[in-house]
PyMOL Python script that loads the backbone (N, CA, C, O; Angstrom):
from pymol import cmd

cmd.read_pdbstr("""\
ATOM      1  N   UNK A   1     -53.715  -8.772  -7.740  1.00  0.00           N
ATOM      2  CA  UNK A   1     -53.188  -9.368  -6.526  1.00  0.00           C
ATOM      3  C   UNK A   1     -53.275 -10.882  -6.633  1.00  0.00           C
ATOM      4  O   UNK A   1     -54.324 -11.471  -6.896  1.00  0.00           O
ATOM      5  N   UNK A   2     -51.893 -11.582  -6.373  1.00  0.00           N
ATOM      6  CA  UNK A   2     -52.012 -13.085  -6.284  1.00  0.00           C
ATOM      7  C   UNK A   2     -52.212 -14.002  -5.184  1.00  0.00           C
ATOM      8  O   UNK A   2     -52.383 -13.384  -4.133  1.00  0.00           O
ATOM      9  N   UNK A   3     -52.253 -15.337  -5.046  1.00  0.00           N
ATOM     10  CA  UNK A   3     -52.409 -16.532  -3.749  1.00  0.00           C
ATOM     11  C   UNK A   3     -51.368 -15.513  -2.916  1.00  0.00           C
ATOM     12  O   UNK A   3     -50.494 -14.814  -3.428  1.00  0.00           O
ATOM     13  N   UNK A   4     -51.705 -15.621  -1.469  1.00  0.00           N
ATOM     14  CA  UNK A   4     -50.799 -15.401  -0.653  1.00  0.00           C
ATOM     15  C   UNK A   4     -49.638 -16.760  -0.265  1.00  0.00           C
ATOM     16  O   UNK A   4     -50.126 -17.684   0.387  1.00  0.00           O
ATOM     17  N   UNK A   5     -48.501 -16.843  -0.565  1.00  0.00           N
ATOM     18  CA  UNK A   5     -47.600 -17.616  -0.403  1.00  0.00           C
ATOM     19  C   UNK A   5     -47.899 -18.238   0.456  1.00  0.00           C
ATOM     20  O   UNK A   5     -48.164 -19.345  -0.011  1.00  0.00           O
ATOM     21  N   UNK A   6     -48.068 -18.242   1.708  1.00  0.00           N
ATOM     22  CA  UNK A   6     -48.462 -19.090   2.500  1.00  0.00           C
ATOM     23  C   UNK A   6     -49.264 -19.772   2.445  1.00  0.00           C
ATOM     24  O   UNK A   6     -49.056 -20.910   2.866  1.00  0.00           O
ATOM     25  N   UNK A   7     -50.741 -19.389   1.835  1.00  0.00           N
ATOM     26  CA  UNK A   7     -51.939 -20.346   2.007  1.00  0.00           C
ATOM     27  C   UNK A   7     -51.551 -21.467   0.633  1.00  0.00           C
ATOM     28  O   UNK A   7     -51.815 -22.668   0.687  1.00  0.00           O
ATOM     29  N   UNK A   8     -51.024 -20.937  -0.310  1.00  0.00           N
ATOM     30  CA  UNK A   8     -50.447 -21.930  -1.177  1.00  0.00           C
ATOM     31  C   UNK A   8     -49.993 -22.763  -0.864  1.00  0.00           C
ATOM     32  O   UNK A   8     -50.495 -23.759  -1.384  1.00  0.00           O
ATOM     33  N   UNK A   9     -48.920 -23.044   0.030  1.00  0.00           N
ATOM     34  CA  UNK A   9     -47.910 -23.579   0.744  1.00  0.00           C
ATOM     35  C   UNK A   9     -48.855 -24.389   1.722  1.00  0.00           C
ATOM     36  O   UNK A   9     -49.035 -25.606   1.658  1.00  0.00           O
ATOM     37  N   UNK A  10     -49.225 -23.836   2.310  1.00  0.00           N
ATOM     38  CA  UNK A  10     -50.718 -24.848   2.978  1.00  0.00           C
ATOM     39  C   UNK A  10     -51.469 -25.829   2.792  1.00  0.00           C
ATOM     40  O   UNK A  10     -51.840 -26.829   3.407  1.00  0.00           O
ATOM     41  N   UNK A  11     -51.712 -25.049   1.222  1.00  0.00           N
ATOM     42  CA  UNK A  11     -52.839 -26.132   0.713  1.00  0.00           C
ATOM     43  C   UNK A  11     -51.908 -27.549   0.036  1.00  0.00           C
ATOM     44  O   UNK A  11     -52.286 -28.699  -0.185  1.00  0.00           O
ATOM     45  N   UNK A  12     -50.801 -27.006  -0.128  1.00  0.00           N
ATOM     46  CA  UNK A  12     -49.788 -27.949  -0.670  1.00  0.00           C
ATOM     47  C   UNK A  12     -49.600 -28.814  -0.149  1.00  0.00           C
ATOM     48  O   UNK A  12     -49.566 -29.800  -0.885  1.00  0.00           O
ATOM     49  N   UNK A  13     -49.391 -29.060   1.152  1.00  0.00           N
ATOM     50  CA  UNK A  13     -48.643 -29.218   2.356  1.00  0.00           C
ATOM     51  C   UNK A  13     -48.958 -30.780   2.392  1.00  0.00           C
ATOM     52  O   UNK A  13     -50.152 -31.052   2.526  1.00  0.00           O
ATOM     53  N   UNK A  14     -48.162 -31.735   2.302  1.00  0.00           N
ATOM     54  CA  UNK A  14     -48.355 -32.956   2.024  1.00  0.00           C
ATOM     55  C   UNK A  14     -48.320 -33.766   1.092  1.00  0.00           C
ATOM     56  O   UNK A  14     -48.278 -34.990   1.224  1.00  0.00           O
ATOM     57  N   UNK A  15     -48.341 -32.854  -0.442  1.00  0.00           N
ATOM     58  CA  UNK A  15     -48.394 -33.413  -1.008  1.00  0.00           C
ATOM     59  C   UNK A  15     -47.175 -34.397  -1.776  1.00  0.00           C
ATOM     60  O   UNK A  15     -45.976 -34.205  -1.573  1.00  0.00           O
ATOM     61  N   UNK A  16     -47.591 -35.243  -2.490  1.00  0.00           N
ATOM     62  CA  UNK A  16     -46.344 -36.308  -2.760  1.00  0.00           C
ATOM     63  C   UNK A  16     -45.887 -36.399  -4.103  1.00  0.00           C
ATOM     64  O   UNK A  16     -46.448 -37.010  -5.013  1.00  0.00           O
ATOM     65  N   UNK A  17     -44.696 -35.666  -4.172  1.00  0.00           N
ATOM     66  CA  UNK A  17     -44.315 -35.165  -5.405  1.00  0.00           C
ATOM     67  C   UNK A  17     -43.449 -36.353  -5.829  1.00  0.00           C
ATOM     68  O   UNK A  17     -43.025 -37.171  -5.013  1.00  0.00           O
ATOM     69  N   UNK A  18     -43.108 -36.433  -7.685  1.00  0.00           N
ATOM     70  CA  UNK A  18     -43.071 -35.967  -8.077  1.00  0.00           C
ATOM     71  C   UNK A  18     -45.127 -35.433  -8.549  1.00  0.00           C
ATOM     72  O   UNK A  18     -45.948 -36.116  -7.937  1.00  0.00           O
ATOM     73  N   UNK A  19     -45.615 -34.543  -9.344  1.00  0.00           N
ATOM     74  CA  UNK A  19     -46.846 -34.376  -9.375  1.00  0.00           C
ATOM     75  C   UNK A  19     -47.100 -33.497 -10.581  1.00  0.00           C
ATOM     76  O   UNK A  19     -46.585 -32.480 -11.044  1.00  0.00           O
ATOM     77  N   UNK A  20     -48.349 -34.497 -10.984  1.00  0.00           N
ATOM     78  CA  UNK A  20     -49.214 -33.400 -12.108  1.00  0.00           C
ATOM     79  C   UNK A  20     -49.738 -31.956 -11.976  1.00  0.00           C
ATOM     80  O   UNK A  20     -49.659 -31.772 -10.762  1.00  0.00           O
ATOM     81  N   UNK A  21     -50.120 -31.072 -12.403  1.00  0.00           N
ATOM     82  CA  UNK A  21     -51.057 -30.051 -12.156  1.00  0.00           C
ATOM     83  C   UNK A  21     -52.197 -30.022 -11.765  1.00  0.00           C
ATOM     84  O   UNK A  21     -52.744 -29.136 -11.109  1.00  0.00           O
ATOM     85  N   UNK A  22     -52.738 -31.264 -12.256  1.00  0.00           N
ATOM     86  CA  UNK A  22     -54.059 -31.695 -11.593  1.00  0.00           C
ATOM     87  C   UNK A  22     -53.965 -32.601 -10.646  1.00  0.00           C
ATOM     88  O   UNK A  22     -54.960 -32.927  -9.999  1.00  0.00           O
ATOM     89  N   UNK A  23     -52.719 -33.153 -10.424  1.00  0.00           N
ATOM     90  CA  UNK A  23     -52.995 -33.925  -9.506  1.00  0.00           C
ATOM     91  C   UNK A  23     -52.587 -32.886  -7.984  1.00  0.00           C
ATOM     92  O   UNK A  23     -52.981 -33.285  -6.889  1.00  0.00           O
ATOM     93  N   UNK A  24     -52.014 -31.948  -8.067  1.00  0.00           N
ATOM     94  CA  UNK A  24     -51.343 -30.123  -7.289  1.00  0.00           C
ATOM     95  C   UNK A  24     -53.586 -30.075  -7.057  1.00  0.00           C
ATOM     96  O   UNK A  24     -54.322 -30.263  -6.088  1.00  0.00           O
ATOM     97  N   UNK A  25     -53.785 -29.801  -8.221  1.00  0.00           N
ATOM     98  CA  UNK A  25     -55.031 -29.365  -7.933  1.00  0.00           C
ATOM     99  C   UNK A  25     -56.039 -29.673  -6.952  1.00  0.00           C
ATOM    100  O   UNK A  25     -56.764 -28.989  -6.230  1.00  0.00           O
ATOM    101  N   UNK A  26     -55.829 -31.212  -7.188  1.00  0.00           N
ATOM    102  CA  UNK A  26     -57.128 -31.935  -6.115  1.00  0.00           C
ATOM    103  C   UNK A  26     -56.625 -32.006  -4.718  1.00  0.00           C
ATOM    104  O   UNK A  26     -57.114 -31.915  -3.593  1.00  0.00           O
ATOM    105  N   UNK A  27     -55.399 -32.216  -5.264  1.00  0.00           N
ATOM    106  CA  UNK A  27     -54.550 -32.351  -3.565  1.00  0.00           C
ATOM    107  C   UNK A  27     -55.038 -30.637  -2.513  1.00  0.00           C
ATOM    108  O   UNK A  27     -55.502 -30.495  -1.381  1.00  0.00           O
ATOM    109  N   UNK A  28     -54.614 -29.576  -3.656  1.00  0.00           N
ATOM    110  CA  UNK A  28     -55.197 -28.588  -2.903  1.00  0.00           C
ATOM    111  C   UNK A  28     -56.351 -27.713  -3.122  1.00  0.00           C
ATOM    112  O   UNK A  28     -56.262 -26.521  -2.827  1.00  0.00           O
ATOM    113  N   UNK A  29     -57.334 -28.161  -3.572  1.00  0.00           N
ATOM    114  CA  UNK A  29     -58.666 -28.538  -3.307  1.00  0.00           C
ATOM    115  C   UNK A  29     -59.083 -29.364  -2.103  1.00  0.00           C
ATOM    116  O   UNK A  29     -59.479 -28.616  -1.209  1.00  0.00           O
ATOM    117  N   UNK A  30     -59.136 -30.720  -1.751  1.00  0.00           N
ATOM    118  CA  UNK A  30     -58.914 -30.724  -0.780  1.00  0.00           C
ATOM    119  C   UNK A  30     -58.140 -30.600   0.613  1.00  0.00           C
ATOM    120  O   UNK A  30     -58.292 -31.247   1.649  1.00  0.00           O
ATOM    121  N   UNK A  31     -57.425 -29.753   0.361  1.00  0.00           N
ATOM    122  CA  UNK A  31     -56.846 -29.149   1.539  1.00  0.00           C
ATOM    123  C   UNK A  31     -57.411 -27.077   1.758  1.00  0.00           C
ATOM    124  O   UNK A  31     -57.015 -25.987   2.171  1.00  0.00           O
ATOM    125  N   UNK A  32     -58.118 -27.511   1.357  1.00  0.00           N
ATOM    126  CA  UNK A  32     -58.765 -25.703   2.087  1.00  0.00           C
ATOM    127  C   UNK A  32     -58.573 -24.601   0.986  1.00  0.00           C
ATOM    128  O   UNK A  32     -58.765 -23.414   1.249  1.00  0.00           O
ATOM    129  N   UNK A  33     -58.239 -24.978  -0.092  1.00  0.00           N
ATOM    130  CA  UNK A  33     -57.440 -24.030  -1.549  1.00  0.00           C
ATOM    131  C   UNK A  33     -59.180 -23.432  -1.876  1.00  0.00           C
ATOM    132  O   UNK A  33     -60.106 -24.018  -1.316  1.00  0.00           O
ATOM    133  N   UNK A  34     -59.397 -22.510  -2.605  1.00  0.00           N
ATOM    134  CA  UNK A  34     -60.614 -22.046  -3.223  1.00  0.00           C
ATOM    135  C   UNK A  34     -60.486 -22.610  -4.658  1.00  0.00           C
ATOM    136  O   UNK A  34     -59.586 -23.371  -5.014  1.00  0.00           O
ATOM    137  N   UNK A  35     -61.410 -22.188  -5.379  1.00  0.00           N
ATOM    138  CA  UNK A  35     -61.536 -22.042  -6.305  1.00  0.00           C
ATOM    139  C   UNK A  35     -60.727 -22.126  -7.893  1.00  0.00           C
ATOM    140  O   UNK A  35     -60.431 -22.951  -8.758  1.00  0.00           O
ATOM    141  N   UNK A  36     -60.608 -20.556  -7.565  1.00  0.00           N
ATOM    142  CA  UNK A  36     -59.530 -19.923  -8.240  1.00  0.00           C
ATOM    143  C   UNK A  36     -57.922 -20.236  -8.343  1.00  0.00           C
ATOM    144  O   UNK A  36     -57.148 -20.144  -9.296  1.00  0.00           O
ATOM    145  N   UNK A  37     -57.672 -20.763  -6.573  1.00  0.00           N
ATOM    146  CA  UNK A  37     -56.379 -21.281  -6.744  1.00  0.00           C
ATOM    147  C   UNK A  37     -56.218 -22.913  -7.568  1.00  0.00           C
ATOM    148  O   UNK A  37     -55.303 -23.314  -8.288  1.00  0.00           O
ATOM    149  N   UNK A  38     -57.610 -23.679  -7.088  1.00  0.00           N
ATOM    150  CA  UNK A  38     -57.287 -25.028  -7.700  1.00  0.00           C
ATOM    151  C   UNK A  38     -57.120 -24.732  -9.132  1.00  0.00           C
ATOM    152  O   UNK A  38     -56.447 -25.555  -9.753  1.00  0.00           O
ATOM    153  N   UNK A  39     -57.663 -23.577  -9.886  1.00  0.00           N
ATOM    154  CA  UNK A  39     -57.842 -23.543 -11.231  1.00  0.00           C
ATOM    155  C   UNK A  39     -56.437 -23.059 -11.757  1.00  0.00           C
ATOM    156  O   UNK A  39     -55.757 -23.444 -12.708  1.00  0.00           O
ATOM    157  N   UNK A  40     -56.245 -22.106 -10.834  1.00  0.00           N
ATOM    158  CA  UNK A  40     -54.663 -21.566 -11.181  1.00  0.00           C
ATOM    159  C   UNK A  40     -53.718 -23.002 -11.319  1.00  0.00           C
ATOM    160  O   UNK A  40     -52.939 -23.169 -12.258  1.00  0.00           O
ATOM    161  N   UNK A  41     -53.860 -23.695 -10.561  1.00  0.00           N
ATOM    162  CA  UNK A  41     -52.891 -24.863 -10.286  1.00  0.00           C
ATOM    163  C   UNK A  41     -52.915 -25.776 -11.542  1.00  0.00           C
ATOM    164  O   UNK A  41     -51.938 -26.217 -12.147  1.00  0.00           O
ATOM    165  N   UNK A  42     -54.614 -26.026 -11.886  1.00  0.00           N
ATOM    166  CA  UNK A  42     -54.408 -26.726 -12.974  1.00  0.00           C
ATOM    167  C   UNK A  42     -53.705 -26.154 -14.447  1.00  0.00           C
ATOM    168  O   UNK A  42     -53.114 -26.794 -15.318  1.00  0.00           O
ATOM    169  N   UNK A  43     -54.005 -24.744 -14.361  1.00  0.00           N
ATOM    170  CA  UNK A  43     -53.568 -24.640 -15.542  1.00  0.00           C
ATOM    171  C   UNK A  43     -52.007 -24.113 -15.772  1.00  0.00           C
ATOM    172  O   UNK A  43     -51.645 -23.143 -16.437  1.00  0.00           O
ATOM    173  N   UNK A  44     -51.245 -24.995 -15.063  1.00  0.00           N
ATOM    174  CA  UNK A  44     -49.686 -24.391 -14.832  1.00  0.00           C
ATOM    175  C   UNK A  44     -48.811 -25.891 -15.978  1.00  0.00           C
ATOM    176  O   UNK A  44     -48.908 -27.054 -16.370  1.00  0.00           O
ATOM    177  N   UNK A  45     -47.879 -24.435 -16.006  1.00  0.00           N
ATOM    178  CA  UNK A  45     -46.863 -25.572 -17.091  1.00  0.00           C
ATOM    179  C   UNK A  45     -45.385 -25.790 -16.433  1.00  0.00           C
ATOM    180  O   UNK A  45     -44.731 -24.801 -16.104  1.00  0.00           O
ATOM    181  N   UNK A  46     -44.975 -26.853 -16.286  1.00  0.00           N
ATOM    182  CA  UNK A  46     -45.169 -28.181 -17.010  1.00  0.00           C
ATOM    183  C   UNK A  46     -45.910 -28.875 -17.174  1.00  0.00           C
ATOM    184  O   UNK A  46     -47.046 -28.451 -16.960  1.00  0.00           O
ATOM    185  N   UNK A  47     -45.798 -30.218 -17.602  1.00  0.00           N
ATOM    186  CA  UNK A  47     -46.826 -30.831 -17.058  1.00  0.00           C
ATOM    187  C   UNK A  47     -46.631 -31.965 -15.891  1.00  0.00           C
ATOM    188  O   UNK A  47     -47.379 -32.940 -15.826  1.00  0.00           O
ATOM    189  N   UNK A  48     -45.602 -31.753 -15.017  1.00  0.00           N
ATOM    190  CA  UNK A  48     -45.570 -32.479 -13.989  1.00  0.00           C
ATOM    191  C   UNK A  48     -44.013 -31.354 -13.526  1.00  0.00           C
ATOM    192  O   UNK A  48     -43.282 -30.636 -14.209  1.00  0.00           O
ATOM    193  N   UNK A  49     -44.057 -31.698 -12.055  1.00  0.00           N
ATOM    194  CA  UNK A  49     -43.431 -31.172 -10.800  1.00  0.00           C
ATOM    195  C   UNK A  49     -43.023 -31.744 -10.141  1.00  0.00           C
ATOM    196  O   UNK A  49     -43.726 -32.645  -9.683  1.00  0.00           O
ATOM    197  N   UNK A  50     -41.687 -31.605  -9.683  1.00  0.00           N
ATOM    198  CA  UNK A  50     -40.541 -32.476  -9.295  1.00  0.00           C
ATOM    199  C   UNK A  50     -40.386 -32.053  -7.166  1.00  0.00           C
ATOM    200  O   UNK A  50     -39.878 -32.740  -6.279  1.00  0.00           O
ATOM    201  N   UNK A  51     -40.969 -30.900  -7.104  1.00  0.00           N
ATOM    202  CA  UNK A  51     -41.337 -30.258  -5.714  1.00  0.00           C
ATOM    203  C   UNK A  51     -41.771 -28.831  -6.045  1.00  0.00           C
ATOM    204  O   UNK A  51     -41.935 -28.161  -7.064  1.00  0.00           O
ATOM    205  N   UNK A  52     -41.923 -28.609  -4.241  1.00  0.00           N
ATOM    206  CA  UNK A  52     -42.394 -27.730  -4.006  1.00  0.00           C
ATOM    207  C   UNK A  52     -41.781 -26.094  -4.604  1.00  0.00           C
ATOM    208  O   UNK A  52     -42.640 -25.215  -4.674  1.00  0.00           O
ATOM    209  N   UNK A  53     -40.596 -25.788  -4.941  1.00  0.00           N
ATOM    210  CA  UNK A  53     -40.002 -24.873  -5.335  1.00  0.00           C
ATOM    211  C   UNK A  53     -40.416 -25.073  -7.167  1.00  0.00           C
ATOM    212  O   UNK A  53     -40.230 -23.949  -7.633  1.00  0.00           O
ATOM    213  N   UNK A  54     -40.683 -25.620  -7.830  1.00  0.00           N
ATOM    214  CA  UNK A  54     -41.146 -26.027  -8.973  1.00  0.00           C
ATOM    215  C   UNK A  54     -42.524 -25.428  -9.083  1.00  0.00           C
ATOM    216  O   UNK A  54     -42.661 -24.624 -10.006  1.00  0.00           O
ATOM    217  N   UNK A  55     -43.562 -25.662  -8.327  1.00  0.00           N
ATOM    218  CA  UNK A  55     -44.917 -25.051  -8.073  1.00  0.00           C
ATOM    219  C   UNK A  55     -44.695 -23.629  -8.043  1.00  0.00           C
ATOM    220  O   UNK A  55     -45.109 -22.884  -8.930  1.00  0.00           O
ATOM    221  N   UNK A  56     -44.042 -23.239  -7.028  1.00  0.00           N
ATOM    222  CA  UNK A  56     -43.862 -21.761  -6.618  1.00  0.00           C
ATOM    223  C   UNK A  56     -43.134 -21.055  -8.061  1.00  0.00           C
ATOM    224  O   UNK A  56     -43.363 -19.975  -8.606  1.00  0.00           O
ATOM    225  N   UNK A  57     -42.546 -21.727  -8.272  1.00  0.00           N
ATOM    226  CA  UNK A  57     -41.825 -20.358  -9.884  1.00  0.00           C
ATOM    227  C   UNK A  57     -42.815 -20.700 -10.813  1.00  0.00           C
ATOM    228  O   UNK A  57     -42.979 -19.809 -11.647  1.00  0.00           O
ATOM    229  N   UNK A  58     -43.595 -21.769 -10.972  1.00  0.00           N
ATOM    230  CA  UNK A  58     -44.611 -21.829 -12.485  1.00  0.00           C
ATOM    231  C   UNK A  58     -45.610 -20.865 -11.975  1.00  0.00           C
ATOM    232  O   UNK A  58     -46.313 -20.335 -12.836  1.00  0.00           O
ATOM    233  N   UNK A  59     -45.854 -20.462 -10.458  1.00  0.00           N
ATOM    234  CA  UNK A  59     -47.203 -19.560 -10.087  1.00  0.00           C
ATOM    235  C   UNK A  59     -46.786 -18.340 -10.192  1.00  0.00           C
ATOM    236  O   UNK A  59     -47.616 -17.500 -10.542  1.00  0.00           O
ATOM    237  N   UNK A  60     -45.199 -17.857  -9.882  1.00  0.00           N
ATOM    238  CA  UNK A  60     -44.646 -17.177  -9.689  1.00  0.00           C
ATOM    239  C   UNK A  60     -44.475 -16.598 -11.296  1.00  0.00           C
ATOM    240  O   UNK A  60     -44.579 -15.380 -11.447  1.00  0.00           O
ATOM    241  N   UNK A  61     -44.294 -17.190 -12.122  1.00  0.00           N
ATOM    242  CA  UNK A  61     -44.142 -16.734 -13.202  1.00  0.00           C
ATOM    243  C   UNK A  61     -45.305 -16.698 -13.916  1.00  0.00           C
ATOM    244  O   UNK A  61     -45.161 -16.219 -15.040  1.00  0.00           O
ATOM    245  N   UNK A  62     -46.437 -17.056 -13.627  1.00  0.00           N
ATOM    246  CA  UNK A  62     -47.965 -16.994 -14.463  1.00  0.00           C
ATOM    247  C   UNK A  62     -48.358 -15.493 -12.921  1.00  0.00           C
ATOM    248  O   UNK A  62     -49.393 -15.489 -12.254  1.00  0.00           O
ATOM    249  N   UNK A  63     -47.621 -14.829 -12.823  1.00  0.00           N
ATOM    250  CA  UNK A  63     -48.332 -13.929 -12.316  1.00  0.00           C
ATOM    251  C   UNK A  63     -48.885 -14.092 -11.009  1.00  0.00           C
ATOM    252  O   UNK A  63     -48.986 -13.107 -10.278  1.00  0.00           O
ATOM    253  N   UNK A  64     -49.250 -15.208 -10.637  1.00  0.00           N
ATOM    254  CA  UNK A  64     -50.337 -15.954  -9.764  1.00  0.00           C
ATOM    255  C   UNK A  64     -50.308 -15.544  -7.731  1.00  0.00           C
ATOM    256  O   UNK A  64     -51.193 -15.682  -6.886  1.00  0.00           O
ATOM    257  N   UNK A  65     -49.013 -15.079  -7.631  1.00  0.00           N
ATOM    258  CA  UNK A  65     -48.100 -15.472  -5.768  1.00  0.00           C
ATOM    259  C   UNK A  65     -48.111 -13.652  -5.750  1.00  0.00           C
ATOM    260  O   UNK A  65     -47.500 -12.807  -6.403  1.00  0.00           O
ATOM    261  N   UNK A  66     -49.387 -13.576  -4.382  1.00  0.00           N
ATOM    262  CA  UNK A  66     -49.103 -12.225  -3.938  1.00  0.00           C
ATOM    263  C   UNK A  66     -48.065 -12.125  -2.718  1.00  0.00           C
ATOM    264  O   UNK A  66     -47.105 -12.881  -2.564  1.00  0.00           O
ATOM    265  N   UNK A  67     -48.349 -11.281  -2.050  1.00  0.00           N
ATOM    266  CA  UNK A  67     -47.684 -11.225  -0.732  1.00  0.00           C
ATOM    267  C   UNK A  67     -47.004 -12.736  -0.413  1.00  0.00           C
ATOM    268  O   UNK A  67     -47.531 -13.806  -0.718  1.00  0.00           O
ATOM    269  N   UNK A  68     -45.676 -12.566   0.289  1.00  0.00           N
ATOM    270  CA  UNK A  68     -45.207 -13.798   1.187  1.00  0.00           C
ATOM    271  C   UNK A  68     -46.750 -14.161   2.332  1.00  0.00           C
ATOM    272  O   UNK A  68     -47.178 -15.312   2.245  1.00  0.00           O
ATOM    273  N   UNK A  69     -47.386 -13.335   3.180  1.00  0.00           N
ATOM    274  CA  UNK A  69     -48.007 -13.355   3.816  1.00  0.00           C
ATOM    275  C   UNK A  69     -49.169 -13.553   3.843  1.00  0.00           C
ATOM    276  O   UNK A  69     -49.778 -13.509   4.912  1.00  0.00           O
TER     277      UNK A  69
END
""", "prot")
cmd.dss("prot")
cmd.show_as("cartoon", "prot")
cmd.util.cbc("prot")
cmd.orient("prot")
């Protein structure tokens, strides 16, 4: 079972793209993300992200995005 789409989207929420993986990371780290998701985040490819639909298919395709909900 993966991030629920939404809380992803949450923890995202602000951030100022274009953006690194680590820089995805800290941003949602501090925004309420656990663990596991900051780690998921860092270890996503490319190595930088142009928006938010960019995040969602690299998680989306590492397996990572459960439920919309």
């Amino acid at each position: 079972m993966g991030f629920p789409v939404t809380k992803v989207q949450r923890c995202l929420s602000g951030f100022a793209y274009p953006g690194t993986p680590g820089a995805l990371a800290d941003h949602a780290d501090h925004h309420g993300a656990g663990p596991d998701l900051v780690a998921a985040l860092r270890g996503l490819h490319p190595d930088c992200f142009e928006g938010p639909n960019a995040v969602m298919e690299a998680l989306s395709a590492a397996n990572a995005l459960g439920k919309p909900g």
